[in-house]
C-alpha positions in Angstrom: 23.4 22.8 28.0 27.1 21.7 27.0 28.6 18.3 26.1 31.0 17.1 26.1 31.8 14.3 22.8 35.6 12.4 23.7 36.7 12.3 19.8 38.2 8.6 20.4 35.5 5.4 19.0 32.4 6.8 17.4 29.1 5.0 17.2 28.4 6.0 13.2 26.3 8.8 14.4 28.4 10.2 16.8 31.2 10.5 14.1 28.3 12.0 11.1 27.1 14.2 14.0 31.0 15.3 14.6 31.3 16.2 11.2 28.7 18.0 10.7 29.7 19.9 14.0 33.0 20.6 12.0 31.3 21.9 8.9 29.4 24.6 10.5 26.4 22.8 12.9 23.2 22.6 12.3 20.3 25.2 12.9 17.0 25.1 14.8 15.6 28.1 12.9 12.3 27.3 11.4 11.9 27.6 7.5 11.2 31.3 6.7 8.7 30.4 4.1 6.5 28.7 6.7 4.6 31.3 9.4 5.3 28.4 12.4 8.5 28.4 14.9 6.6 25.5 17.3 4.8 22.5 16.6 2.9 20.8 19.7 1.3 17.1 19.0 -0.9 15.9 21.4 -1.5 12.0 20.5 -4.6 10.3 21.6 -5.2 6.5 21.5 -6.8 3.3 19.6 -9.6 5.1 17.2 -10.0 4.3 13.4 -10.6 7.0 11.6 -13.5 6.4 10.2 -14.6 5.0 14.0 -14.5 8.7 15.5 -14.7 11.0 11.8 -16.9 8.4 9.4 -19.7 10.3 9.7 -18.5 13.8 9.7 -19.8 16.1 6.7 -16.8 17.4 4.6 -14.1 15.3 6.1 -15.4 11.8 6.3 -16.9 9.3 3.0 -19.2 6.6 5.0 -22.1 8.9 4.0 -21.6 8.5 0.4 -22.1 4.8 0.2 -23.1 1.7 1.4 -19.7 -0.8 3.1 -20.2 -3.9 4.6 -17.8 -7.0 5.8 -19.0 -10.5 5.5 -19.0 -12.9 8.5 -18.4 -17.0 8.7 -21.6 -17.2 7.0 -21.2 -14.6 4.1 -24.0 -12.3 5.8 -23.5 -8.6 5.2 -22.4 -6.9 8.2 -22.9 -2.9 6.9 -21.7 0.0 8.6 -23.9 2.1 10.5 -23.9 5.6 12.0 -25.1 6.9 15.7 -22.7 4.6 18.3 -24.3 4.4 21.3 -21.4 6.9 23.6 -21.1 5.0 26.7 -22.3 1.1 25.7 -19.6 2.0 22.4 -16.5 1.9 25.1 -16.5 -1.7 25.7 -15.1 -4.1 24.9 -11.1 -3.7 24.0 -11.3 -4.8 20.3 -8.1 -7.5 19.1 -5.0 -5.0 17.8 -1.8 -7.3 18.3 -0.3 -7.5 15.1 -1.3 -11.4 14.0 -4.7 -9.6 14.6 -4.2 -6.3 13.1 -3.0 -8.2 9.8 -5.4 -10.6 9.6 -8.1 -7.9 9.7 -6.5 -6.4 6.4 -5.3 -9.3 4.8 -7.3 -11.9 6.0 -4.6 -14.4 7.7 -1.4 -13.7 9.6 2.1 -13.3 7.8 5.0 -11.9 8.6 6.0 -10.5 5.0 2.6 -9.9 3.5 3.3 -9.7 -0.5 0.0 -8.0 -1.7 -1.7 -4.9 -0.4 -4.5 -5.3 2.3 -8.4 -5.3 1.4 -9.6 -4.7 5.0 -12.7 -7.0 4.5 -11.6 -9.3 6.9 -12.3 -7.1 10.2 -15.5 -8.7 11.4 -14.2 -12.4 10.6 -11.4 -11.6 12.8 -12.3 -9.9 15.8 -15.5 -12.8 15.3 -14.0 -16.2 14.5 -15.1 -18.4 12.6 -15.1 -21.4 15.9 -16.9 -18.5 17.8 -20.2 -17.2 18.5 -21.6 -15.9 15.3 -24.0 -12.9 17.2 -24.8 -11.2 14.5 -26.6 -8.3 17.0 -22.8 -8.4 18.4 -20.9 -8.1 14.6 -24.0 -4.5 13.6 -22.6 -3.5 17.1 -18.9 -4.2 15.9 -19.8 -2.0 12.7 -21.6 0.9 14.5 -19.6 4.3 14.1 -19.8 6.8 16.7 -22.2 10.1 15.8 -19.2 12.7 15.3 -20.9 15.8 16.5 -22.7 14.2 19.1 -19.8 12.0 20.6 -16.6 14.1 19.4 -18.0 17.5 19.1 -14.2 19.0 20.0 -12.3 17.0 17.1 -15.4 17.0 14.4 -14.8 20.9 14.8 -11.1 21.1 14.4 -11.9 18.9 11.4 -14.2 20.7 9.6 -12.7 24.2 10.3 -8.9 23.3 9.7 -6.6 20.6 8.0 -8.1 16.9 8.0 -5.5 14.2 6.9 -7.7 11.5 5.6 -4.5 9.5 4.4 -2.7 8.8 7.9 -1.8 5.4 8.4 -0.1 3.9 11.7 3.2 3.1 10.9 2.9 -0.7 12.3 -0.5 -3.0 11.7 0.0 -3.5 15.2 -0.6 -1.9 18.6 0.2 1.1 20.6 3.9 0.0 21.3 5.5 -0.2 18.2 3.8 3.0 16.5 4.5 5.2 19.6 8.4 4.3 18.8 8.1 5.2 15.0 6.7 8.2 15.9 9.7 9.1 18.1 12.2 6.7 16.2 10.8 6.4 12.5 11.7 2.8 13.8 10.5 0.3 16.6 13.8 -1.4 16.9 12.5 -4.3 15.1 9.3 -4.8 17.3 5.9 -5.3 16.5 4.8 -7.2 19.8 2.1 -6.1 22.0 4.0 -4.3 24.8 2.9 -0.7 25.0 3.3 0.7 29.0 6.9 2.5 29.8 7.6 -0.4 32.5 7.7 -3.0 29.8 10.3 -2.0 27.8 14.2 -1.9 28.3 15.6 1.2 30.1 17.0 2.9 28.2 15.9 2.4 24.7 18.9 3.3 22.7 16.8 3.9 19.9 18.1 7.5 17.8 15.1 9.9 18.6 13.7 13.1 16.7 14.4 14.6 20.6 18.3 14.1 20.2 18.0 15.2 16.3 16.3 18.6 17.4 19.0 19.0 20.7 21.8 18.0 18.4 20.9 20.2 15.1 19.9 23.0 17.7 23.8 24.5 18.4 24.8 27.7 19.4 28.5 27.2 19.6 31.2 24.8 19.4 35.2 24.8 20.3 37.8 22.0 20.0 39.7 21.7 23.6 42.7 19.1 24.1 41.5 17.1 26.9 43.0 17.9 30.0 42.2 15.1 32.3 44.0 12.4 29.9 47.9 11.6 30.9 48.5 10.7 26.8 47.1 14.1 25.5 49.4 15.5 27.7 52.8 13.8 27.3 52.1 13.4 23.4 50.6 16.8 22.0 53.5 18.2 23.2 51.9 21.7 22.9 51.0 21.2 19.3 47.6 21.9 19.2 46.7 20.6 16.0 43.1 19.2 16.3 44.1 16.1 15.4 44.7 14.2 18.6 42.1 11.4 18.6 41.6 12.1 22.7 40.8 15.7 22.2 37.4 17.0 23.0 34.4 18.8 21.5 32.6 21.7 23.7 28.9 21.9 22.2 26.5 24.2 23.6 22.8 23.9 22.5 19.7 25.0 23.3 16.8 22.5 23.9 14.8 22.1 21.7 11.4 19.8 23.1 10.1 19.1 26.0 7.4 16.1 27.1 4.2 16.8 29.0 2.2 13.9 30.6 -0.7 14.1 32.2 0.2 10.9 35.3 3.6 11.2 35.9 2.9 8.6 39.3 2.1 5.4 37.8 4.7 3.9 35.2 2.7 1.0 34.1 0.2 2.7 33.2 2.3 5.2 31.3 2.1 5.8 27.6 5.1 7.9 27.7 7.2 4.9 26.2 9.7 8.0 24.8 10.3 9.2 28.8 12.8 6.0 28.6 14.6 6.9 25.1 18.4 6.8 26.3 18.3 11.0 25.5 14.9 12.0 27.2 16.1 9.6 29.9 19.4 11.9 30.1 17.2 15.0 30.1 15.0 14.0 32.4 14.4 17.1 33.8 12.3 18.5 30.5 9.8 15.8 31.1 7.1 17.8 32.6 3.3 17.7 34.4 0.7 18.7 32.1 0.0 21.4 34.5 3.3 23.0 33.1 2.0 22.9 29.8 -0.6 25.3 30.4 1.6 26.9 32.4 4.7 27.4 29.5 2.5 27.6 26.6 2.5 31.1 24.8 5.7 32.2 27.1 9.4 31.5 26.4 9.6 28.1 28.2 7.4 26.9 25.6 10.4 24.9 23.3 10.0 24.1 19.8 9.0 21.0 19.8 6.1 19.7 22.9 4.5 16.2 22.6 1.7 15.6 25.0 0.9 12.2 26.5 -3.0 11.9 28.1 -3.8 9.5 30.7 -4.3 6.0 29.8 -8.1 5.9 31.2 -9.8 7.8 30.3 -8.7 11.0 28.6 -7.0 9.1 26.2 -9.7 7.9 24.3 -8.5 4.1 25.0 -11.5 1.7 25.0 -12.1 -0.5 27.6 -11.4 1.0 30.6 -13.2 1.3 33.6 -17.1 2.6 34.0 -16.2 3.6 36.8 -16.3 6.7 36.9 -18.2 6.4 33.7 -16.0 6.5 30.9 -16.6 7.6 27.1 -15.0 9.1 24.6 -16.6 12.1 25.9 -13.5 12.8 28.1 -10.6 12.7 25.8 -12.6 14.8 23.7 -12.7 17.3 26.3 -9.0 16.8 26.8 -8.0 18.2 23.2 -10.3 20.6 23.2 -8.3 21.9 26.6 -5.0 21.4 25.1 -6.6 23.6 21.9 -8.2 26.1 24.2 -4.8 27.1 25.7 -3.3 27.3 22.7 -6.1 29.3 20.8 -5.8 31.7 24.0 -2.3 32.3 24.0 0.5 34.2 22.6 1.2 31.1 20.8 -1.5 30.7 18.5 -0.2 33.0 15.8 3.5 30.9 15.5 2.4 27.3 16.4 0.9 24.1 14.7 -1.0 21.9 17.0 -1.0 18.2 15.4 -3.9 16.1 16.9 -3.5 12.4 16.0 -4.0 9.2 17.3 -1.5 6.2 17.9 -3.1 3.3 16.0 -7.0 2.3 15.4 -7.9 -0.1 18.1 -9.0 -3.2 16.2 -12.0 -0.9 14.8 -13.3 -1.3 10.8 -11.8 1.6 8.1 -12.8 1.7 5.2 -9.5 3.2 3.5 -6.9 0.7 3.3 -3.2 1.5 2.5 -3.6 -0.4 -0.7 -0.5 0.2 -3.1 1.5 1.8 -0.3 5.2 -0.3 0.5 7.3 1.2 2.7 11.2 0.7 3.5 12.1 -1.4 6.6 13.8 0.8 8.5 17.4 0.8 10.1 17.6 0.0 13.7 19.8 3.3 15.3 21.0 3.0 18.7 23.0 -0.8 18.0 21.4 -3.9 17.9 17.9 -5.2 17.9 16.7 -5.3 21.3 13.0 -7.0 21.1 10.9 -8.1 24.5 10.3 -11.3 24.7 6.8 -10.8 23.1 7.9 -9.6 20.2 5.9 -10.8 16.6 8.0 -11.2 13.5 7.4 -8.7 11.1 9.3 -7.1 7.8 7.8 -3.7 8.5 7.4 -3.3 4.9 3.5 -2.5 5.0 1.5 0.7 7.0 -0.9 -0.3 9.8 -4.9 1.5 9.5 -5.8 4.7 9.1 -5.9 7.3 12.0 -7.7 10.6 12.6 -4.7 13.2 12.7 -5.9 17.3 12.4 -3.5 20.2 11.7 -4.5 23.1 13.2 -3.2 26.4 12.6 -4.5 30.0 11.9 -2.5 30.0 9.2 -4.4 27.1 7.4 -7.9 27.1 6.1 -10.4 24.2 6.3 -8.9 21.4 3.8 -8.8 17.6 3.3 -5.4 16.5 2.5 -5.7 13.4 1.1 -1.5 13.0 0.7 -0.5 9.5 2.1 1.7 10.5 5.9 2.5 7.9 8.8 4.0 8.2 12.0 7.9 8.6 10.5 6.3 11.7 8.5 6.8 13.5 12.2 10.1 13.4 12.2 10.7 14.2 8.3 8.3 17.4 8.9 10.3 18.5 11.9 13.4 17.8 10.3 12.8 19.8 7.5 10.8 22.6 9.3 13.7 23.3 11.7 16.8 22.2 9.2 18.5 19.7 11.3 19.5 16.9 8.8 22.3 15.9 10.8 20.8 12.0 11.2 22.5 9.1 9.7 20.3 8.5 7.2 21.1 11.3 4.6 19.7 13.4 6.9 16.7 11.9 8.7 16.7 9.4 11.5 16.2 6.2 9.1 15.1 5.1 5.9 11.3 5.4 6.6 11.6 9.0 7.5 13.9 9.5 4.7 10.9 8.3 2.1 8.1 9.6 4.2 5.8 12.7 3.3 6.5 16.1 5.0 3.0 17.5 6.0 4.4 20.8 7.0 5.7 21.5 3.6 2.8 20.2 1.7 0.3 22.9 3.5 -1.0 25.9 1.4 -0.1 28.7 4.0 -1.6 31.9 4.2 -0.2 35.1 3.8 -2.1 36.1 7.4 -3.6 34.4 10.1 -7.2 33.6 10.4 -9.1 35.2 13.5 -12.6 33.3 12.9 -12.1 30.5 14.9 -12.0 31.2 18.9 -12.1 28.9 21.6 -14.0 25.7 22.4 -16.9 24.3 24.8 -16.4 21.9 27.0 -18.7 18.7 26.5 -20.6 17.6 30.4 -19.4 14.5 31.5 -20.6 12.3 34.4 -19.2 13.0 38.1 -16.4 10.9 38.4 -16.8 8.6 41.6 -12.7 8.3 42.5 -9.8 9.7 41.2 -8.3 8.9 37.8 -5.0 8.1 39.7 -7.8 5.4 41.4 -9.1 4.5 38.4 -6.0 3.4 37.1 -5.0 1.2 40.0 -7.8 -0.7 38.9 -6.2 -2.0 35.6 -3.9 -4.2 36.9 -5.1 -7.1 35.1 -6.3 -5.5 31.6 -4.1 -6.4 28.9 -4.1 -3.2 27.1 -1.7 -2.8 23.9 
């Protein structure tokens, strides 16, 4: 790939990036203390972590005590295990932001100045002027039966790297924390807008996708710029790299590449980063997830591969149809496929598969990011541009805790209990493949900047593991139509 940067007007980046270009380039080789060259995240959808891994012996707490929430009428609401798999998929519980932060700090604010309790979950998703079902709130407060209802993931968990201490990046919906984990910023937005076809086009947001091209160079040469009249008549020869309409030639490898498992239906598409203004200009490496299977383990798989499931059901989104029955069942199956074809290829020994999940849904956790303030970040890419939806926010707090599993031969069974949040992608990446060429000091903003890295803060082995092979594949109930169908049906859900 070669462009071509006109050295006239910068954006602040493009001038930093130019500079850096200057003073050598950056690199794309991994850190030689670390046994990975590839990183692969698949990211699921709308589970708590203690919703899905609660329960779990040795990576999850509920089993140790007793938690409640009161309701309206101060009657204990406690948490209980064995969540029914297919009755647990319904309903879509409240996760807009005014609802999000009124579950941890009891009433909406923009610019919350204390640190969230999170007792305040069944008084929100059950008002106070509502109906006051108490059969409804134990429902509310079941947690699903992790080796019955997320055998895939409550294996991973137990046999790997749990990180019981990552928080969305947003006490919002899917939207917003799908951009910080591309951005380490949403641009300002905390609304409720998550689908691809809802959003501006492009998003001009600066992504970890242009960081990872960008730091990824293989060569570079200054080149007076032909096709410009003034270059001509004024460098009279003189090639002295210091005519402002000269040109930079930069080659570079790529770096990442997308898969998605729809690649037909837009509004339904949780690939809000196949519209960032550089995976919109490199369109081409936006791929089926067919292709995954296909690349992974040979030299087509790049670096960096983020996954993006279906909406209904694979992605573990509740409240979609029952028709064909859906549960969580299916997304389970889903990373335990995307595991499978990593464990059985020539990748396995050289990758780290990430498994994590947006934001939690509107479901109860019991760990709250309590003491945690993060930086507002810069917006990169210009000015704010917010939908019309959008819900003011400082961006100074984390959203609830999500399951997120590392999983690498190289890494024994552990619970990391260091605090990460969707910015600590890009950080990790960063660092793992020594591209600090963003604007700030490095990293793409200052919430990336100040994250954790959870690469670095792995004990690695000195060799792989070989005790862990390959996965089973849960039974699920014969789907009546296509999930292309099943889709089509969700033209009024108000998903977020």
């Amino acid at each position: 790939v070669i462009t071509m940067v006109n050295r006239g007007p910068y954006t602040s980046f493009s001038l930093l990036f130019s500079l850096i270009i200057l003073l050598g380039g950056g690199s794309a080789d991994p850190n030689p203390d670390i046994p990975i060259s590839k990183v692969i995240v698949l990211m699921m959808e709308n589970q708590s972590f203690d919703h899905l891994l609660g329960y779990l012996e040795g990576v999850g707490k509920l089993n140790e005590g007793t938690y409640y929430n009161l309701n309206w009428l101060n009657e204990k609401i406690y948490v209980q295990n064995g969540l029914d798999l297919e009755s647990g998929w319904n309903p879509d519980r409240p996760h807009d932001a005014r609802s999000v932060i009124t579950q941890m700090w009891g009433e909406y604010t923009e610019d919350p100045g204390y640190y969230p309790t999170g007792d305040y979950f069944v008084k929100q998703v059950f008002p106070e002027q509502g109906d006051q079902d108490k059969d409804a709130q134990e429902f509310y407060m079941q947690m699903y039966d992790p080796l019955t209802s997320a055998p895939s993931l409550s294996f991973l968990a137990q046999n790997f790297v749990t990180c019981d201490r990552w928080f969305a990046s947003v006490p919002g919906s899917t939207g917003p924390n799908r951009l910080f984990f591309h951005a380490a910023s949403s641009g300002g937005y905390a609304g409720t807008n998550w689908n691809k076809a809802s959003f501006p086009s492009p998003i001009t947001l600066l992504s970890i996708f242009e960081i990872l091209d960008k730091g990824n160079i293989t060569n570079s040469t200054h080149k007076p710029n032909n096709n410009n009249n003034n270059n001509n008549n004024n460098n009279n020869g003189n090639d002295n790299n210091n005519n402002p309409n000269d040109i930079d030639v930069i080659e570079f490898h790529p770096a990442w590449k997308i898969y998605e498992q729809d690649t037909r239906l837009d509004q339904y598409s949780l690939n809000l980063a196949k519209d960032l203004a550089w995976v919109k200009e490199h369109g081409e490496r936006v791929k089926s997830f067919d292709e995954f299977l296909a690349d992974v383990g040979t030299e087509k798989q790049l670096p960096y591969s983020f996954i993006v499931p279906h909406l209904c059901p694979e992605s573990q989104h509740p409240g979609c149809s029952n028709d064909p029955p859906a549960t969580i069942t299916w997304g389970d199956n889903f990373i335990a496929q995307v595991y499978n074809a990593v464990r059985e290829s020539a990748a396995w020994n050289d990758t780290l598969l990430v498994v994590t999940y947006d934001e939690h849904g509107g479901y109860w956790d019991s760990v709250m990011p309590y003491g945690i303030k993060v930086p507002t970040p810069e917006i990169n890419g210009g000015t704010a541009w917010v939908p019309s939806d959008n819900i003011p926010f400082d961006f100074k707090q984390l959203g609830v805790r999500v399951p997120t599993v590392l999983i690498s031969p190289w890494l024994n069974h552990k619970i990391d209990s260091t605090v990460y949040e969707h910015s600590s992608l890009s950080k990790s990446l960063i660092n793992l493949f020594d591209v600090k060429i963003g604007p700030h000091q490095g990293y793409l903003t200052s919430r990336d900047f100040n994250a954790n890295d959870f690469i670095q803060a792995q004990s690695w082995l000195s060799s792989p593991r070989n005790d862990v092979g390959t996965l089973p594949y849960s039974p699920l109930p014969p789907p009546s139509f296509s999930t292309f169908q099943n889709q089509q049906k969700h033209t009024t859900c108000d998903f977020n």
